[in-house]
Biopython code that builds the backbone (N, CA, C, O; Angstrom):
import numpy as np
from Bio.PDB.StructureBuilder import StructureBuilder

atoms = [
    (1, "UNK", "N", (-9.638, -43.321, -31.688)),
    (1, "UNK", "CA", (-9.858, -41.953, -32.089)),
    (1, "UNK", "C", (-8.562, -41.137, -32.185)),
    (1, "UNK", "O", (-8.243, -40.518, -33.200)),
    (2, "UNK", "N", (-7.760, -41.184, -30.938)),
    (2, "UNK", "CA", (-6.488, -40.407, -31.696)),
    (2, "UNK", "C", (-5.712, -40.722, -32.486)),
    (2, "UNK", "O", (-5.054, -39.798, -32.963)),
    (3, "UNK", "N", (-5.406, -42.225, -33.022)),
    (3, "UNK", "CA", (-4.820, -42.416, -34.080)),
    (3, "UNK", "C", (-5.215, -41.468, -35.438)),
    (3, "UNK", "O", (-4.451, -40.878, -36.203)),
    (4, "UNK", "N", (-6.977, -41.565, -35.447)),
    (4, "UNK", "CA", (-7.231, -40.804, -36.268)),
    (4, "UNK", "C", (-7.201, -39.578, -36.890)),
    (4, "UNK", "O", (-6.971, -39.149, -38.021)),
    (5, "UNK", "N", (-7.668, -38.909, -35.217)),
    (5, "UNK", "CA", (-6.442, -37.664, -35.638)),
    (5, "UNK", "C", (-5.124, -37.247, -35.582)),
    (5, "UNK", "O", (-4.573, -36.200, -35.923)),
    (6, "UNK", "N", (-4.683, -38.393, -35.027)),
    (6, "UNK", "CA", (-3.371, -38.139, -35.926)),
    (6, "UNK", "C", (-3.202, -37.939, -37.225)),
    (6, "UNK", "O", (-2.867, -36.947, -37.872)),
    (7, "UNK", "N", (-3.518, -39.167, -37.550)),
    (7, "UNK", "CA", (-3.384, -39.101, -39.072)),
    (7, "UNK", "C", (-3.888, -38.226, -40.185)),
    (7, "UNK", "O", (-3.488, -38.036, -41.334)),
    (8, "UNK", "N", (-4.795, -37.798, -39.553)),
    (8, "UNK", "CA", (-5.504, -36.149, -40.349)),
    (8, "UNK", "C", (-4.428, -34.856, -40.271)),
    (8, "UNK", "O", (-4.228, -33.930, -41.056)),
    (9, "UNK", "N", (-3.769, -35.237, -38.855)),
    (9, "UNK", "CA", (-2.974, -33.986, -39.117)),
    (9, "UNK", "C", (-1.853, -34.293, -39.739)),
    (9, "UNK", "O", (-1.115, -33.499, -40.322)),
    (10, "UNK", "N", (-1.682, -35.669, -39.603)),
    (10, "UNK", "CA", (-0.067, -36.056, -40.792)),
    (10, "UNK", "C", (-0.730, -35.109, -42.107)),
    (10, "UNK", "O", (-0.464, -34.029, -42.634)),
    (11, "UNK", "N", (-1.654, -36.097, -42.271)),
    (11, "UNK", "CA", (-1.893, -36.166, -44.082)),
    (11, "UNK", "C", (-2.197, -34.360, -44.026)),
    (11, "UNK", "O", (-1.464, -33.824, -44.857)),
    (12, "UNK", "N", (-2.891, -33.541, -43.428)),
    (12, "UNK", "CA", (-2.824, -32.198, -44.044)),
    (12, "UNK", "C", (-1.776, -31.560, -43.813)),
    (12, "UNK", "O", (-1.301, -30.698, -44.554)),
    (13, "UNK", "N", (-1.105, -32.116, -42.241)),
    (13, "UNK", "CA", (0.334, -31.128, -42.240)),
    (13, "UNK", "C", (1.119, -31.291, -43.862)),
    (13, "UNK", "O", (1.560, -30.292, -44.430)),
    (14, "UNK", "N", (1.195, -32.485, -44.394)),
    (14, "UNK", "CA", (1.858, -33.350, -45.433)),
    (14, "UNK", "C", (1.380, -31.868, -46.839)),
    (14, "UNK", "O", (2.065, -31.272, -47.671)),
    (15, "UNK", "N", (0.423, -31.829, -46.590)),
    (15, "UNK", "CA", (-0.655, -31.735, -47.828)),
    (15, "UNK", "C", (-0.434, -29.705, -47.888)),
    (15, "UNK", "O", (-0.532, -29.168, -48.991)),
    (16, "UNK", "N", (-0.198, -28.967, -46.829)),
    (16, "UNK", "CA", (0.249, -28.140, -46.807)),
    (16, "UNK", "C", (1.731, -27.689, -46.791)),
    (16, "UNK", "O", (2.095, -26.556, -47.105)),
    (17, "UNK", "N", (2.352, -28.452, -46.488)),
    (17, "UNK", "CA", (3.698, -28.640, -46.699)),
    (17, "UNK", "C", (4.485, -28.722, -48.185)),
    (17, "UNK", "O", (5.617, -28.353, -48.499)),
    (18, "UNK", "N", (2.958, -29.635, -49.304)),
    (18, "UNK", "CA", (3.354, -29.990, -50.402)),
    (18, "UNK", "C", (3.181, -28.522, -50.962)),
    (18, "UNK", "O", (4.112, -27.916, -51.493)),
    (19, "UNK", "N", (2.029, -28.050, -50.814)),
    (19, "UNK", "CA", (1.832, -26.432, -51.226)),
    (19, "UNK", "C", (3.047, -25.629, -50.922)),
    (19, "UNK", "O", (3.495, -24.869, -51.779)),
    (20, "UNK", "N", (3.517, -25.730, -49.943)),
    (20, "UNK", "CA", (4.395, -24.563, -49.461)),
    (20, "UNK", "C", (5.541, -24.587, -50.476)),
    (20, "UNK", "O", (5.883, -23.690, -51.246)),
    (21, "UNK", "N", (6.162, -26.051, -50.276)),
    (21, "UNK", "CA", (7.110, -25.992, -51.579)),
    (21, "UNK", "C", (6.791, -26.051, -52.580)),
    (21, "UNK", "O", (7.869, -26.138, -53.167)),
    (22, "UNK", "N", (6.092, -26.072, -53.265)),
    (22, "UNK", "CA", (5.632, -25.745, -54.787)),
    (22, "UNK", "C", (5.408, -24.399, -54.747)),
    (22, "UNK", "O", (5.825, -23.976, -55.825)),
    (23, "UNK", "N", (4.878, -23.278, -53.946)),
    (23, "UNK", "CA", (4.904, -21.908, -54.087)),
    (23, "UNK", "C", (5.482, -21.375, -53.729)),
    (23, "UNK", "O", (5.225, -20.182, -53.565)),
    (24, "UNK", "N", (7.035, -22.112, -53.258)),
    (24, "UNK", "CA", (8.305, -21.524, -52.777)),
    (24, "UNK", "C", (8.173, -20.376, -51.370)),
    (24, "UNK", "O", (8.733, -19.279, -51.395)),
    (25, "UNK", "N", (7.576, -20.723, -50.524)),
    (25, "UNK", "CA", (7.303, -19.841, -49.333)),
    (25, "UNK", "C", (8.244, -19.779, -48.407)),
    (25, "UNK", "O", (8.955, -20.768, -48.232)),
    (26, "UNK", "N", (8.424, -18.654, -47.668)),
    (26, "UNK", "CA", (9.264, -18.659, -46.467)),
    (26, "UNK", "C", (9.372, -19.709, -45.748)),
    (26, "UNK", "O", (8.295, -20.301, -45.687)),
    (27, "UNK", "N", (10.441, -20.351, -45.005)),
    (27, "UNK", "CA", (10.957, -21.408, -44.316)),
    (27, "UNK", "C", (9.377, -21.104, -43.093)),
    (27, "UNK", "O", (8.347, -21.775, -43.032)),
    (28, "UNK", "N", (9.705, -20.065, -42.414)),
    (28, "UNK", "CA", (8.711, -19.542, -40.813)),
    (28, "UNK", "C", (7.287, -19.526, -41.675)),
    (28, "UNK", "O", (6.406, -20.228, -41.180)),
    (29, "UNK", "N", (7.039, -19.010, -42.568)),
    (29, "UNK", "CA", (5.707, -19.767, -43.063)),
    (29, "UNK", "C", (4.958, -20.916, -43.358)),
    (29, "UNK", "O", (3.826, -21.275, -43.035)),
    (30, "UNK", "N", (5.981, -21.487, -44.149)),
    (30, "UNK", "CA", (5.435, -22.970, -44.137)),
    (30, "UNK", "C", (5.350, -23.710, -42.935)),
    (30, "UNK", "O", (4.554, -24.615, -42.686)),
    (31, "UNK", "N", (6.439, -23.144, -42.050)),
    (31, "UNK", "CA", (6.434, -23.844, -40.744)),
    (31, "UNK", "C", (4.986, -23.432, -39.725)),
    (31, "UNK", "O", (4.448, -24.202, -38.930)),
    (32, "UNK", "N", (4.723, -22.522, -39.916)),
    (32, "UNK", "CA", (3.469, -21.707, -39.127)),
    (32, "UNK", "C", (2.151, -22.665, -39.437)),
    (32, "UNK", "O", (1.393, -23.184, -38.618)),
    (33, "UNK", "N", (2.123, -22.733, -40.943)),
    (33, "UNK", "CA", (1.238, -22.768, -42.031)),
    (33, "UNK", "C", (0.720, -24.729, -41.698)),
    (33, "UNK", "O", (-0.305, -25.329, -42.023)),
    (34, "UNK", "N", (1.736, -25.118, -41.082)),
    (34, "UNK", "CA", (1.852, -26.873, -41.565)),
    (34, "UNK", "C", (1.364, -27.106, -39.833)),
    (34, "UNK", "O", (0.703, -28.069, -39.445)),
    (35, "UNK", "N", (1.787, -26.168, -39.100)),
    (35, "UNK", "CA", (1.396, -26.323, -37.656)),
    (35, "UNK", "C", (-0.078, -26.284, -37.312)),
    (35, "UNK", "O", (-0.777, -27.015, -36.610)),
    (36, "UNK", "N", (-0.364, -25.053, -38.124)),
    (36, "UNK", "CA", (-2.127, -24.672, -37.603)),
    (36, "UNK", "C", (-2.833, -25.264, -38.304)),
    (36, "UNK", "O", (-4.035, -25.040, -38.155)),
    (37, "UNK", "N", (-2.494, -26.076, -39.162)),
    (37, "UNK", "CA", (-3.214, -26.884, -40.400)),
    (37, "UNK", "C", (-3.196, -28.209, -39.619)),
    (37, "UNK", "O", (-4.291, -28.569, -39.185)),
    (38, "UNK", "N", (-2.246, -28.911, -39.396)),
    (38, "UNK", "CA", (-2.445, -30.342, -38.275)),
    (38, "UNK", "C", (-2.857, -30.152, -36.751)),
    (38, "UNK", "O", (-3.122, -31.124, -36.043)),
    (39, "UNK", "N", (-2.898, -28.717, -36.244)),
    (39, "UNK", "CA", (-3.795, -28.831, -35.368)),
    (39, "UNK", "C", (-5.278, -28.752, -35.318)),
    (39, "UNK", "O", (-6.067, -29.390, -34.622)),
    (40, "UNK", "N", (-5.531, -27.611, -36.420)),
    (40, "UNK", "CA", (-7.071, -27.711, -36.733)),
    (40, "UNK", "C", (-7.573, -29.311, -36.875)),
    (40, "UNK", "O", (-8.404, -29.891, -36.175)),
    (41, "UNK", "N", (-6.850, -29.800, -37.933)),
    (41, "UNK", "CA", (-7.374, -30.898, -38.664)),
    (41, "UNK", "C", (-7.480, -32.095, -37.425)),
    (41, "UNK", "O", (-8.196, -33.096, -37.466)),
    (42, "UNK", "N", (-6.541, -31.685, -36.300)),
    (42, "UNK", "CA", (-6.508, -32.856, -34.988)),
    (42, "UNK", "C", (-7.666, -32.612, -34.431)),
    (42, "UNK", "O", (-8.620, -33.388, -34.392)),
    (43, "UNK", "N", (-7.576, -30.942, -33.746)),
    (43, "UNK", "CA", (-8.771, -31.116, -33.344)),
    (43, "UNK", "C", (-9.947, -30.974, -33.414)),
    (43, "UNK", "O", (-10.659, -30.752, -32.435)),
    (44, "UNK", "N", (-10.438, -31.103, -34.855)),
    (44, "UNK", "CA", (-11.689, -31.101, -35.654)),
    (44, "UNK", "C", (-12.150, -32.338, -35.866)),
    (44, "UNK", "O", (-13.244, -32.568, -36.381)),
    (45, "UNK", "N", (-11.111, -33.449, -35.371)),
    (45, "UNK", "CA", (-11.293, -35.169, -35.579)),
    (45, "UNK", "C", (-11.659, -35.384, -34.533)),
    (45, "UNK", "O", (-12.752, -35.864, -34.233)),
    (46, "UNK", "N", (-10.582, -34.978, -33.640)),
    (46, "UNK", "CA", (-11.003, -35.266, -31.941)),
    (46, "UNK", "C", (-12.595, -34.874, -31.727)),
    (46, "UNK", "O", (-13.357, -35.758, -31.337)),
    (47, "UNK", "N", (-12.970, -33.865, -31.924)),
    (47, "UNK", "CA", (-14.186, -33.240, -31.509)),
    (47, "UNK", "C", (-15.672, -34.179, -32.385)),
    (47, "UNK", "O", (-16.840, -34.249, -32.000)),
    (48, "UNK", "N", (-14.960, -34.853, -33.768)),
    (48, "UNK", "CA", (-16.054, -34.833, -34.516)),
    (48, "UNK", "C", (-16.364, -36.723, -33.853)),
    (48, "UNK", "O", (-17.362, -37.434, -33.967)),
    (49, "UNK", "N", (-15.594, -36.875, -33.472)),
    (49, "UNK", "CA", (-15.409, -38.126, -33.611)),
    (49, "UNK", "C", (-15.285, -39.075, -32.415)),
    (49, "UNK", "O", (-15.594, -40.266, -32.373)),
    (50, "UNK", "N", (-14.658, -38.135, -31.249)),
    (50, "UNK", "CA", (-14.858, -38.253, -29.618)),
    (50, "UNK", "C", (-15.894, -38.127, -29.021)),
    (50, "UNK", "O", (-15.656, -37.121, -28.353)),
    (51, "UNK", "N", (-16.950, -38.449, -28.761)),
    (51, "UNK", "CA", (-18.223, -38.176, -28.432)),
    (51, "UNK", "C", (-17.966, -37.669, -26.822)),
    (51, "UNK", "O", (-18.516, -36.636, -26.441)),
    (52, "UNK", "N", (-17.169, -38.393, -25.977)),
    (52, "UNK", "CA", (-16.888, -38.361, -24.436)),
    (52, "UNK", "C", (-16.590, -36.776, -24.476)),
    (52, "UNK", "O", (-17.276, -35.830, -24.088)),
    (53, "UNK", "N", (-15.377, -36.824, -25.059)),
    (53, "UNK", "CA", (-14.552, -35.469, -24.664)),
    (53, "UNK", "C", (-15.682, -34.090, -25.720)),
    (53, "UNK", "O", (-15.548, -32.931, -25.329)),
    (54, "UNK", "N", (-16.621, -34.317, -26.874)),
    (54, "UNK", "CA", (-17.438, -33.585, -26.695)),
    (54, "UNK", "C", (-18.670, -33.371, -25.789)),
    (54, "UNK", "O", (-19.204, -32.263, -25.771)),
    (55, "UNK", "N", (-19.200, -34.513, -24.942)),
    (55, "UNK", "CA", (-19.944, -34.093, -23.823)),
    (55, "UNK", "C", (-19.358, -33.157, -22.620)),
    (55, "UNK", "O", (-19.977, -32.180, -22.197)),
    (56, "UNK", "N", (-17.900, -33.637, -22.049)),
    (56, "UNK", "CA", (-17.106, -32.801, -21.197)),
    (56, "UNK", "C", (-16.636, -31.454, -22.054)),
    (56, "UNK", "O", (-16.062, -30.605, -21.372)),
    (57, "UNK", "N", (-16.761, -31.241, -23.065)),
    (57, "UNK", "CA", (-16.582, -29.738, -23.526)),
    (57, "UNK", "C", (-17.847, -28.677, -23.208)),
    (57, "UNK", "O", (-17.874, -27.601, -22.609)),
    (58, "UNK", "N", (-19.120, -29.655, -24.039)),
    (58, "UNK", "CA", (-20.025, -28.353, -24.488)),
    (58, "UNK", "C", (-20.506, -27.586, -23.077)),
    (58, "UNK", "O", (-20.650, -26.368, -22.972)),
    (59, "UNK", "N", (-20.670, -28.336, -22.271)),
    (59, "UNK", "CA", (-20.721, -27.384, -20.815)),
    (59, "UNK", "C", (-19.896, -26.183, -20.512)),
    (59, "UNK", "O", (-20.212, -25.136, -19.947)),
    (60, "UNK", "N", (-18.765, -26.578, -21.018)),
    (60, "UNK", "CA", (-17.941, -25.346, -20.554)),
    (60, "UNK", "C", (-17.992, -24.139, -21.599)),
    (60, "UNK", "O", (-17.762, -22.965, -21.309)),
    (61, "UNK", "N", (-18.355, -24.657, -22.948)),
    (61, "UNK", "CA", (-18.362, -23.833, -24.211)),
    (61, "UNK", "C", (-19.435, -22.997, -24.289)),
    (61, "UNK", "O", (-19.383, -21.837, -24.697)),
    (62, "UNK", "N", (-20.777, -23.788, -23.758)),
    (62, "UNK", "CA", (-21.634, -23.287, -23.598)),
    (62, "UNK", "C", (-22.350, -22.355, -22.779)),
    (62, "UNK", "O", (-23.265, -21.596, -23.098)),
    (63, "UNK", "N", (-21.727, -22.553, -21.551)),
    (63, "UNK", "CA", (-21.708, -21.827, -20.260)),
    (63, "UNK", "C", (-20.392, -20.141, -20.349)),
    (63, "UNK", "O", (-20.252, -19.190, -19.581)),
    (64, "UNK", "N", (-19.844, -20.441, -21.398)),
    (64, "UNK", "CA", (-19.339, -19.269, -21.389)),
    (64, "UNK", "C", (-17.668, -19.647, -20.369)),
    (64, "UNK", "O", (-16.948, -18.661, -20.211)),
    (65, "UNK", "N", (-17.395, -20.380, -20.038)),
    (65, "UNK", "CA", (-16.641, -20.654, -18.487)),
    (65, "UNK", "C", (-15.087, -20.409, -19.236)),
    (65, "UNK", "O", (-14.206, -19.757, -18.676)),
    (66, "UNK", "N", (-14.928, -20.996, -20.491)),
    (66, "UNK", "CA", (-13.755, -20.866, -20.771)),
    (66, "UNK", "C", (-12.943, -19.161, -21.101)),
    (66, "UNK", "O", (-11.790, -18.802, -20.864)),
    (67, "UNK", "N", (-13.795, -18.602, -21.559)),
    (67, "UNK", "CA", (-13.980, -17.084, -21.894)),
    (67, "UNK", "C", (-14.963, -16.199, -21.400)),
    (67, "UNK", "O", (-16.175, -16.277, -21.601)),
    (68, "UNK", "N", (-14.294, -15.268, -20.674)),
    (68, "UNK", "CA", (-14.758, -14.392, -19.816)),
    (68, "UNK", "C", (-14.849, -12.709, -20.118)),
    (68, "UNK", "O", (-13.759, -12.138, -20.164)),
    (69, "UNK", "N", (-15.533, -12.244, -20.234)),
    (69, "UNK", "CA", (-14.980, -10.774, -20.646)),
    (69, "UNK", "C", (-15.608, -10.088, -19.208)),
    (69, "UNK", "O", (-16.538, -10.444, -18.483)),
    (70, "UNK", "N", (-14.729, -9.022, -19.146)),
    (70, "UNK", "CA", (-14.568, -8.239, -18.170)),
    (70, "UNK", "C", (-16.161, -7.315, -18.013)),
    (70, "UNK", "O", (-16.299, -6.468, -17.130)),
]
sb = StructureBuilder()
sb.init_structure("model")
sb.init_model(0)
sb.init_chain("A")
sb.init_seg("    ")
for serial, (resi, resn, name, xyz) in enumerate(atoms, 1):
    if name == "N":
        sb.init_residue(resn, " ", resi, " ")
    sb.init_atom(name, np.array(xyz, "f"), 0.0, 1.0, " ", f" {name:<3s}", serial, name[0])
structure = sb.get_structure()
């Protein structure tokens, strides 16, 4: 499984990266842009695809535990 997402976040970091230079964007943008794009894409694999580490999540997601408001 993490190979896999690895490789999701290669290929979209890759894949947003190709955008950035073709629409000539700021250096700190593309860099921003290529970061939150291979992390989504990691951990949208991890989650879809990890069954373990989504049983040890939804408890906490669900229960509210991770986020708290005052």
């Amino acid at each position: 499984m993490p190979a896999i997402a690895g490789a999701m976040a290669i290929l979209s970091g890759a894949g947003v990266s190709w955008a950035a230079n073709a629409y000539g964007w700021a250096l700190a943008v593309h860099l921003l842009l290529v970061v939150l794009a291979s992390s989504v894409a990691a951990a949208t694999a991890l989650l879809a695809l990890d069954g373990k580490l989504r049983r040890e999540l939804w408890p906490l997601l669900s229960t509210r535990a991770v986020v708290r408001t005052p």
